[in-house]
N, CA, C and O atoms as a GROMACS GRO file, in nm:
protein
  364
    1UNK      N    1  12.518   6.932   0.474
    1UNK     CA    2  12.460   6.803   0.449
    1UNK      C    3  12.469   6.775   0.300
    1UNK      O    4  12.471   6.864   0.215
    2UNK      N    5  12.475   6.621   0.269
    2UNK     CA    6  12.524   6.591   0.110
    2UNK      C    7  12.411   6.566   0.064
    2UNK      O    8  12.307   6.563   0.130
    3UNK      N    9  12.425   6.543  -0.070
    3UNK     CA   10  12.274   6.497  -0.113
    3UNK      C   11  12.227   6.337  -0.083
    3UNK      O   12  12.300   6.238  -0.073
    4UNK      N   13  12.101   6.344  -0.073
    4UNK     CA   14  12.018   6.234   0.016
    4UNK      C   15  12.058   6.167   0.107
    4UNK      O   16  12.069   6.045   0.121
    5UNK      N   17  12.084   6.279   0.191
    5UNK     CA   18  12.125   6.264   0.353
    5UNK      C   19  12.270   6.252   0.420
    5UNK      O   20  12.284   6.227   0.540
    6UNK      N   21  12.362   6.269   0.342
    6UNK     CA   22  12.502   6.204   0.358
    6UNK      C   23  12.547   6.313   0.449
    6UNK      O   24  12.544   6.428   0.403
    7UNK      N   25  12.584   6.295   0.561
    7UNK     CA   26  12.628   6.342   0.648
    7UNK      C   27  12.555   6.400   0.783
    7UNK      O   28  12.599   6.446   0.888
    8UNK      N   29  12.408   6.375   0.724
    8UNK     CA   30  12.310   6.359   0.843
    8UNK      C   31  12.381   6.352   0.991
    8UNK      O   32  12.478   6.277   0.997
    9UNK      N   33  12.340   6.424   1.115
    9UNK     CA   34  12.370   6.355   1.231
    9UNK      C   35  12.261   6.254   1.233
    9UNK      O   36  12.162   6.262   1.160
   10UNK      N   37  12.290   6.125   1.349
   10UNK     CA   38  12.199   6.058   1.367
   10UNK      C   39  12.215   6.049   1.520
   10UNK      O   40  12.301   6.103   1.590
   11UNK      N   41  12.092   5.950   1.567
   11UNK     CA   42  12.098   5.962   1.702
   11UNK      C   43  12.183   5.859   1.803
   11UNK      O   44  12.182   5.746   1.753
   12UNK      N   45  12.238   5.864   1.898
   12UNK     CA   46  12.321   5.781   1.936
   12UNK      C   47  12.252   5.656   1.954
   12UNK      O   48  12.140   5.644   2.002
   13UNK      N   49  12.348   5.539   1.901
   13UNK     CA   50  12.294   5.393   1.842
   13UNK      C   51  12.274   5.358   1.761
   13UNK      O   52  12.332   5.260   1.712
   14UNK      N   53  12.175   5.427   1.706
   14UNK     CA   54  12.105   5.442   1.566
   14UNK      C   55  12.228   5.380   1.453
   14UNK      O   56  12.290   5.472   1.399
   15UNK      N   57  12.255   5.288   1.425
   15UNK     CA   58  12.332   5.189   1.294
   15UNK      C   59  12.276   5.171   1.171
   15UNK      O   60  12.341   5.170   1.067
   16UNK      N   61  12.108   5.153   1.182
   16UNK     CA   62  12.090   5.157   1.064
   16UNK      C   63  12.059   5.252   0.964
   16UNK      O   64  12.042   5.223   0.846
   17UNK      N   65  12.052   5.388   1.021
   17UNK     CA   66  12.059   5.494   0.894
   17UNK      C   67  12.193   5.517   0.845
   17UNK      O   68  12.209   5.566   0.733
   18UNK      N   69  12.322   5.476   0.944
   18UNK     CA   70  12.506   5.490   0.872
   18UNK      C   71  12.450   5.358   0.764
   18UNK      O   72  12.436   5.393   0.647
   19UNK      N   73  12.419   5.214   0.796
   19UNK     CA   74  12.434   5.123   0.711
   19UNK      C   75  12.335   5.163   0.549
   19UNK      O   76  12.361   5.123   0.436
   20UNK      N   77  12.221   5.253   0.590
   20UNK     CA   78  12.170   5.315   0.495
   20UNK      C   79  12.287   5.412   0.402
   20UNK      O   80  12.309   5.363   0.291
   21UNK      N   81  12.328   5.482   0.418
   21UNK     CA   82  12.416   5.607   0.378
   21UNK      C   83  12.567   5.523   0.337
   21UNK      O   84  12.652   5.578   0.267
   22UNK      N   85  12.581   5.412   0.383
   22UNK     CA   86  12.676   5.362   0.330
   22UNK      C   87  12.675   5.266   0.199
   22UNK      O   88  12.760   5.225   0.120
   23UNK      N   89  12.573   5.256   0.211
   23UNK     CA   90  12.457   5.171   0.047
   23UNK      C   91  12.481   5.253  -0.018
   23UNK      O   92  12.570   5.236  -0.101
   24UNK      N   93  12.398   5.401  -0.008
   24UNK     CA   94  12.376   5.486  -0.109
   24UNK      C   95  12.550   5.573  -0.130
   24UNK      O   96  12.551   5.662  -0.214
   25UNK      N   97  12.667   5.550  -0.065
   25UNK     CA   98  12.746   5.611  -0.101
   25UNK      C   99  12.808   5.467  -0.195
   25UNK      O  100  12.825   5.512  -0.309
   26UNK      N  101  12.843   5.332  -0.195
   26UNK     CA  102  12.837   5.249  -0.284
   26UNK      C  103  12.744   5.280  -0.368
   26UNK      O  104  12.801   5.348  -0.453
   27UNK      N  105  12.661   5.273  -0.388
   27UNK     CA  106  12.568   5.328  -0.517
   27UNK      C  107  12.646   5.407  -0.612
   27UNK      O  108  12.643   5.362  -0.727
   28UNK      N  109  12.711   5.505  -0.597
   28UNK     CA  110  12.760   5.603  -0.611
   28UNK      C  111  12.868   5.638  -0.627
   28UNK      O  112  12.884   5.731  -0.705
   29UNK      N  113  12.944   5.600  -0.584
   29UNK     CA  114  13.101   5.576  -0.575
   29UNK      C  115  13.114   5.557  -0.746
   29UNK      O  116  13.050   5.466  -0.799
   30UNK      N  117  13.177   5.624  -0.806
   30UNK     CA  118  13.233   5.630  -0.927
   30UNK      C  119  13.150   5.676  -1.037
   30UNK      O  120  13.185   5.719  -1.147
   31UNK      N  121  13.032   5.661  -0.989
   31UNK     CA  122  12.933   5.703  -1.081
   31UNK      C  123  12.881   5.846  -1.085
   31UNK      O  124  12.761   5.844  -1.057
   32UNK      N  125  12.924   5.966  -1.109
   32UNK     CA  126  12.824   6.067  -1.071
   32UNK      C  127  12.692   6.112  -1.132
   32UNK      O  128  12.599   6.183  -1.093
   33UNK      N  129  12.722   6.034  -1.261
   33UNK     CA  130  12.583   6.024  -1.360
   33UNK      C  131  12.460   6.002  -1.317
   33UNK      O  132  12.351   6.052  -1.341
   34UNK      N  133  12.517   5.876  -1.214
   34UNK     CA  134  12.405   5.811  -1.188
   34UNK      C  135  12.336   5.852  -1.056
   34UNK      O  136  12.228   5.799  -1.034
   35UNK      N  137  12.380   5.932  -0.973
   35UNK     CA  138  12.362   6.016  -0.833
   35UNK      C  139  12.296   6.156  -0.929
   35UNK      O  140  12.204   6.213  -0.870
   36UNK      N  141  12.327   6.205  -1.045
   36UNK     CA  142  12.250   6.311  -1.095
   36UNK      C  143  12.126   6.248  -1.155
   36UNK      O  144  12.023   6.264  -1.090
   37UNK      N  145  12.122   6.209  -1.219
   37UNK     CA  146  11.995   6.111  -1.273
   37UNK      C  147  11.901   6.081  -1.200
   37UNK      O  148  11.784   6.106  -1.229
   38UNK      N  149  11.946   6.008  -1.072
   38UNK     CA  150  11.859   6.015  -0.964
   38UNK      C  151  11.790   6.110  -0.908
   38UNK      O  152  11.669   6.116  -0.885
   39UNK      N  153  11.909   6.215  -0.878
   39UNK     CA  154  11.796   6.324  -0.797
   39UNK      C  155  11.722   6.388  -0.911
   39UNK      O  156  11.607   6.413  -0.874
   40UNK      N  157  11.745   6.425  -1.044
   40UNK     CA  158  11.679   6.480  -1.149
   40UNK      C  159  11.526   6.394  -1.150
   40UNK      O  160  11.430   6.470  -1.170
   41UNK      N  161  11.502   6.298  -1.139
   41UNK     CA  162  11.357   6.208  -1.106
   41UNK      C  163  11.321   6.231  -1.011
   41UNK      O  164  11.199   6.221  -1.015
   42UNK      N  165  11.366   6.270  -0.880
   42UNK     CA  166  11.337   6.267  -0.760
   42UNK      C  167  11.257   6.456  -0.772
   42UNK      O  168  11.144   6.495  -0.740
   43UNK      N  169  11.356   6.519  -0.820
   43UNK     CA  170  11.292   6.636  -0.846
   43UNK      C  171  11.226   6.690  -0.964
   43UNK      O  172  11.231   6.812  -0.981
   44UNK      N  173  11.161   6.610  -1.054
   44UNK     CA  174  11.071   6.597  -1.130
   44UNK      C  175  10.939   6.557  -1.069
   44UNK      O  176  10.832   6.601  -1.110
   45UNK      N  177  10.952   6.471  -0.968
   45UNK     CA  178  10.822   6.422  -0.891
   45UNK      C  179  10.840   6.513  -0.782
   45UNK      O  180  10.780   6.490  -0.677
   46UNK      N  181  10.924   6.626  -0.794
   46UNK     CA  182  10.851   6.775  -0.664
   46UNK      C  183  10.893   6.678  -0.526
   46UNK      O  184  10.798   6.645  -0.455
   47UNK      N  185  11.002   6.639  -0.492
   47UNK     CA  186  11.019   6.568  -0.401
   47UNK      C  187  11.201   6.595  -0.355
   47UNK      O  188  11.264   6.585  -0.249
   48UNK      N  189  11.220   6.614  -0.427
   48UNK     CA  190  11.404   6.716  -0.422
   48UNK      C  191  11.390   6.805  -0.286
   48UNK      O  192  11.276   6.843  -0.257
   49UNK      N  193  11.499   6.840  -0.199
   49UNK     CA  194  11.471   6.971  -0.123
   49UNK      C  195  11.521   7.046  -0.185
   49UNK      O  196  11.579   7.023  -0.291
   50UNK      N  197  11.508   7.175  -0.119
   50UNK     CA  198  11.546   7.247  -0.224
   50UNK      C  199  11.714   7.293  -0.178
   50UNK      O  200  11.769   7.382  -0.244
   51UNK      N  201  11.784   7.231  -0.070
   51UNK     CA  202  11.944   7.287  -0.052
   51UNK      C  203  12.007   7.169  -0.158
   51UNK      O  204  12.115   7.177  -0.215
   52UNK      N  205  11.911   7.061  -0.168
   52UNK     CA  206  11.967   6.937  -0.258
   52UNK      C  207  11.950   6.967  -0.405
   52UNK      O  208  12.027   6.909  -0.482
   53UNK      N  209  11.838   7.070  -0.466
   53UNK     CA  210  11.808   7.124  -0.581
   53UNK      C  211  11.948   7.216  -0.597
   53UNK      O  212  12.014   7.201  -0.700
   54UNK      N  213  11.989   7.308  -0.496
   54UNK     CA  214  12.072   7.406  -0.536
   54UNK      C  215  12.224   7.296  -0.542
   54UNK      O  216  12.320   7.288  -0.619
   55UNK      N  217  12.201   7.259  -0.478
   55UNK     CA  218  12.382   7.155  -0.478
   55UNK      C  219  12.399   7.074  -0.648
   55UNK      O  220  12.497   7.096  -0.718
   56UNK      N  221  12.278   6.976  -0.693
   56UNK     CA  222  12.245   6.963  -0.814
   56UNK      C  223  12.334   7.057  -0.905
   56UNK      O  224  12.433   7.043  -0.977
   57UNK      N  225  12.236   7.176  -0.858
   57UNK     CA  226  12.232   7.268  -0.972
   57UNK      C  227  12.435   7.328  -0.998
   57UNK      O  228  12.490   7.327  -1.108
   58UNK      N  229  12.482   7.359  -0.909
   58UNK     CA  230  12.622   7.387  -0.866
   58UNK      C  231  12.674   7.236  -0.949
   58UNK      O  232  12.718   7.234  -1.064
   59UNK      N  233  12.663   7.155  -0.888
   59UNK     CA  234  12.738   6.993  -0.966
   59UNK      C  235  12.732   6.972  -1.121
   59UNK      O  236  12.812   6.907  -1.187
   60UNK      N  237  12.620   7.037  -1.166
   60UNK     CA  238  12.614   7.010  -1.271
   60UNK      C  239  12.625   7.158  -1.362
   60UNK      O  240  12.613   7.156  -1.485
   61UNK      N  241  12.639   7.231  -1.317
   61UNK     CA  242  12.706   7.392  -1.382
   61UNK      C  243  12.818   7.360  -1.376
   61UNK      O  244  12.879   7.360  -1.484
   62UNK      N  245  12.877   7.329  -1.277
   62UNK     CA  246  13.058   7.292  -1.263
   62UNK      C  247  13.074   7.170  -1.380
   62UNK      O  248  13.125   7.194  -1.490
   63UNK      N  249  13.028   7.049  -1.346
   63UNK     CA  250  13.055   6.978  -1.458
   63UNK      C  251  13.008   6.922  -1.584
   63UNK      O  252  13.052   6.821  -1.639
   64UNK      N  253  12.892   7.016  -1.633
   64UNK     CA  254  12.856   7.019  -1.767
   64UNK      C  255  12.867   7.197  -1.858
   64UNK      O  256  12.873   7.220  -1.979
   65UNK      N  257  12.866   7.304  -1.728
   65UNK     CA  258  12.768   7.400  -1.778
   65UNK      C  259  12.662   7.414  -1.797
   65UNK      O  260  12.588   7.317  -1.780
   66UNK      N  261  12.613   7.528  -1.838
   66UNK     CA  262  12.501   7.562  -1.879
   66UNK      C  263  12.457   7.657  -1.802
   66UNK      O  264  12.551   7.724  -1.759
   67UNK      N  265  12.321   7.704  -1.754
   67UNK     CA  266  12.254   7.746  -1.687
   67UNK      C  267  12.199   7.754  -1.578
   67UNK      O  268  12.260   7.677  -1.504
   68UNK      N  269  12.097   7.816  -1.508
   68UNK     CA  270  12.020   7.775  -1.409
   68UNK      C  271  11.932   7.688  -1.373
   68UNK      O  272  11.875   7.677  -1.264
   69UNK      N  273  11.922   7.618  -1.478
   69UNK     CA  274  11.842   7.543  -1.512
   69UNK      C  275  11.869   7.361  -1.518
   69UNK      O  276  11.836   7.300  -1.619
   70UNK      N  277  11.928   7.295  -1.407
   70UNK     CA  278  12.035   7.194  -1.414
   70UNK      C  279  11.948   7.124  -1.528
   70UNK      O  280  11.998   7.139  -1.640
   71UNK      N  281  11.829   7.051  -1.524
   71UNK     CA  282  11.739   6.962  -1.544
   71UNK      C  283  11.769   6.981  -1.743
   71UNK      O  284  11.801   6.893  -1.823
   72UNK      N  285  11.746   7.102  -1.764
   72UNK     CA  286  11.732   7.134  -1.898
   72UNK      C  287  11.899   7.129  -1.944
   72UNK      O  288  11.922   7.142  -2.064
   73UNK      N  289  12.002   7.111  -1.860
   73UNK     CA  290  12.153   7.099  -1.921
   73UNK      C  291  12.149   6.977  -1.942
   73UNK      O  292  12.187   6.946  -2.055
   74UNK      N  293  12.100   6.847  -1.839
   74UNK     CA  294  12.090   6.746  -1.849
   74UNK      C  295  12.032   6.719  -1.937
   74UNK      O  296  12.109   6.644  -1.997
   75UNK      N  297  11.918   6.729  -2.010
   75UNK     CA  298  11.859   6.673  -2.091
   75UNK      C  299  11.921   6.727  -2.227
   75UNK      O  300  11.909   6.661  -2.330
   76UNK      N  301  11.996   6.861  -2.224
   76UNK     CA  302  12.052   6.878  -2.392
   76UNK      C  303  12.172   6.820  -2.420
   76UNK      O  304  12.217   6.796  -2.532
   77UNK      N  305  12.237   6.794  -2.284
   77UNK     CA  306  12.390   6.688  -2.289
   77UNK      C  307  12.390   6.558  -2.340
   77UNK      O  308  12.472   6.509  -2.417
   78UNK      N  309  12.268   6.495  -2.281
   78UNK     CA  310  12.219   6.361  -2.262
   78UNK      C  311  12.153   6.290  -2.426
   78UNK      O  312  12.142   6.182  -2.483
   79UNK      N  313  12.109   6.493  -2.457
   79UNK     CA  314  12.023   6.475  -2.596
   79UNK      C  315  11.899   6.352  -2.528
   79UNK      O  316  11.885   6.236  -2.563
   80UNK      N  317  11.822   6.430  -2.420
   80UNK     CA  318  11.716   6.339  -2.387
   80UNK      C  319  11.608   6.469  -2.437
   80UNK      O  320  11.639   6.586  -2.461
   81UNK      N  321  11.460   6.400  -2.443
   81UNK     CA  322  11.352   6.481  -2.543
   81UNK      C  323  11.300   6.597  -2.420
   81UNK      O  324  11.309   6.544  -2.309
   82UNK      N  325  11.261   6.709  -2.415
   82UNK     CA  326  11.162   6.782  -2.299
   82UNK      C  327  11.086   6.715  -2.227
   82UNK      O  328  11.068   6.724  -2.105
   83UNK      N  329  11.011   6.604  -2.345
   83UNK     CA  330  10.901   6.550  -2.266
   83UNK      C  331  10.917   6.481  -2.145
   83UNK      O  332  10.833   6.447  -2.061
   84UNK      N  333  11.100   6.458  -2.153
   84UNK     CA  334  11.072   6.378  -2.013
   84UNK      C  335  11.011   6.401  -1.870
   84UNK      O  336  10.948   6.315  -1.807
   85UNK      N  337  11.035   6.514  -1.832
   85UNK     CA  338  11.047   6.577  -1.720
   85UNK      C  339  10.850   6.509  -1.659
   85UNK      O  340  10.805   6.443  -1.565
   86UNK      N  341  10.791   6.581  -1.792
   86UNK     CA  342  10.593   6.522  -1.755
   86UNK      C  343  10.601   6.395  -1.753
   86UNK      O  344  10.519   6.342  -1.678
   87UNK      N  345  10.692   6.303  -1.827
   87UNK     CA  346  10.656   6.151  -1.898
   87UNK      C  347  10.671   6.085  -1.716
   87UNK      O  348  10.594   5.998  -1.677
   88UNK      N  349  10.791   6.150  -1.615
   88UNK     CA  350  10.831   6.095  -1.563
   88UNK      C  351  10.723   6.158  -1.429
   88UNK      O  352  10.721   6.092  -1.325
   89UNK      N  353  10.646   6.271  -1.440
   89UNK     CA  354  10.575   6.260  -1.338
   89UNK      C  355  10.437   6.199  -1.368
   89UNK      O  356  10.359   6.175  -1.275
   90UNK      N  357  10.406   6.173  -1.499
   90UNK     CA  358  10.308   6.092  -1.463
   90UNK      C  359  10.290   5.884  -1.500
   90UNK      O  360  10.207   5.797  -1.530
   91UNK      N  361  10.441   5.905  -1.469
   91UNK     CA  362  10.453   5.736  -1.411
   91UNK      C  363  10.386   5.675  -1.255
   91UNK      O  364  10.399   5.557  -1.224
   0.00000   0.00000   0.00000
């Protein structure tokens, strides 16, 4: 399964979770910044799963480096401050 749901089975009929998954793959399509960015907020607010934390983490070792630590590669690439990670859970 891809991250935030892409490749889900669904149940027979069921159209509007493909028309969902086909939004969020337009979303996305060319952008991978912006599909990491996303889940990096999503798992700042403890809301990430965690096979979607480890895929993250793989996507962004492969295409930045760094560590185990995806969140903290992102933010020294990005040159974004530590504080974000709290700033953004207590929005």
């Amino acid at each position: 399964m891809g991250l935030f749901g892409f490749g889900k089975k669904r149940p027979n009929g069921s159209q509007a979770p493909a028309r969902q998954d086909d939004a969020l793959r337009s979303r996305y399509e060319g952008r991978p910044l912006l599909l990491i960015l996303d889940n990096y907020i999503v798992d700042c607010l403890g809301m990430l799963a965690p096979d979607k934390r480890d895929g993250m983490g793989a996507m962004v070792q492969k295409t930045f480096g760094g560590g185990e630590d995806w969140r903290k590669t992102i933010r020294e690439r990005l040159k974004i401050h530590d504080s974000l990670d709290e700033r953004i859970r207590q929005s």
